[in-house]
Wavefront OBJ file of the C-alpha trace (Angstrom):
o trace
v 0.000 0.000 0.000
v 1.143 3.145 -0.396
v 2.246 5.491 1.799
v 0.647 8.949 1.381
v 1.352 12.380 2.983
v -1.634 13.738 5.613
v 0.246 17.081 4.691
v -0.098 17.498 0.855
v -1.505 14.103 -0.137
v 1.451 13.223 -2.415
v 3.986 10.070 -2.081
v 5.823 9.718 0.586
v 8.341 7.492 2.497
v 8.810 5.799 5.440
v 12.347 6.835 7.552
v 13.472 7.831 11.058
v 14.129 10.985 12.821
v 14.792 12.657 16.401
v 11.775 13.553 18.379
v 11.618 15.536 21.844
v 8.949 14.703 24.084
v 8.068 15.620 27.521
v 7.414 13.496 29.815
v 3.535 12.750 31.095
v 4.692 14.085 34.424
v 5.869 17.212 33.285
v 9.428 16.846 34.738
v 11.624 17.159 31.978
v 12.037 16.586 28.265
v 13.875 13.643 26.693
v 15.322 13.001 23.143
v 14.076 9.630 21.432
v 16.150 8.763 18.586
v 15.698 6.783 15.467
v 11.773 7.466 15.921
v 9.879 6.105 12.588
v 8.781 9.024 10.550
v 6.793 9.764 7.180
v 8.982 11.655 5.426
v 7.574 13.751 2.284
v 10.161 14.921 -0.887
v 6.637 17.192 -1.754
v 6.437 19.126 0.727
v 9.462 18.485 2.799
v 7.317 17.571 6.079
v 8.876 14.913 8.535
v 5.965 13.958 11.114
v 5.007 11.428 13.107
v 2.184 9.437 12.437
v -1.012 8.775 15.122
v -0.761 5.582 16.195
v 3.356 6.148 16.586
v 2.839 9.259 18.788
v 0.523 7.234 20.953
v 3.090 4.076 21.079
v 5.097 6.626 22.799
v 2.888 8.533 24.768
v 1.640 5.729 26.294
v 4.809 3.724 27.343
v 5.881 7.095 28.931
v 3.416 6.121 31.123
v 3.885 3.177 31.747
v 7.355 2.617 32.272
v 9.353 4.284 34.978
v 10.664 7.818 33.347
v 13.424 8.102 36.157
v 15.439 5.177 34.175
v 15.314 7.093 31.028
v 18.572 9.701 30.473
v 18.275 12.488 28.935
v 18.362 11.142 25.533
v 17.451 6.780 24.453
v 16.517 5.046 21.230
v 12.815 4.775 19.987
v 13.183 0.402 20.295
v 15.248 0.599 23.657
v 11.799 2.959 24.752
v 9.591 0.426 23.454
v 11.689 -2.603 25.286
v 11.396 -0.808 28.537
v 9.345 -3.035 31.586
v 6.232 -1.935 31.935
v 4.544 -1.276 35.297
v 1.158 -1.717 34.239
v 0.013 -4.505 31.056
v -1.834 -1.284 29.188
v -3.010 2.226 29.352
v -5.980 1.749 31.777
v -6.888 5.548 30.755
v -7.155 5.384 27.551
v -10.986 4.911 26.629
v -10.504 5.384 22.728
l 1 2 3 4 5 6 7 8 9 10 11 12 13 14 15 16 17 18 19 20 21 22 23 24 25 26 27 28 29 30 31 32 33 34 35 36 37 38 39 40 41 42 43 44 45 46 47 48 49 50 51 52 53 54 55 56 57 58 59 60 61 62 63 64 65 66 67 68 69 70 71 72 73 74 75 76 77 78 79 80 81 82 83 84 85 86 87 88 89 90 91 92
């Protein structure tokens, strides 16, 4: 299938970039690294797409933040334990 642009609606690709993201707490901001992005030659927009910024927004939840530096890699984020199985507060 391919891979469209929400931006301008023309072809685009799939890549990686750097991301900053606060934490749900508030505390501090942290780097994640090699992030999958869409990545458009039109229009030269690099974004995230929905269902990655909610992969991250909710194992920021669920992990415990005070393990994660100052900057780590989007997989190494994803491996992190869990302290809960799922987002119990997320009624989507």
């Amino acid at each position: 299938m391919e891979l469209l642009c929400d931006w301008c609606g023309s072809k685009a690709n799939k890549g990686e970039n750097t991301v900053y993201w606060e934490l749900p707490d508030g505390s501090r901001a942290i780097q994640i690294t090699e992030t999958p992005a869409v990545i458009c030659s039109t229009c030269t927009m690099v974004y995230q797409t929905d269902e990655v910024t909610k992969q991250i927004e909710d194992q920021l939840l669920l992990v415990d933040t005070q393990k994660i530096g100052k900057s780590i890699i989007y997989q190494k984020l994803m491996e992190l334990p869990r302290l809960l199985k799922r987002n119990y507060f997320d009624f989507s």
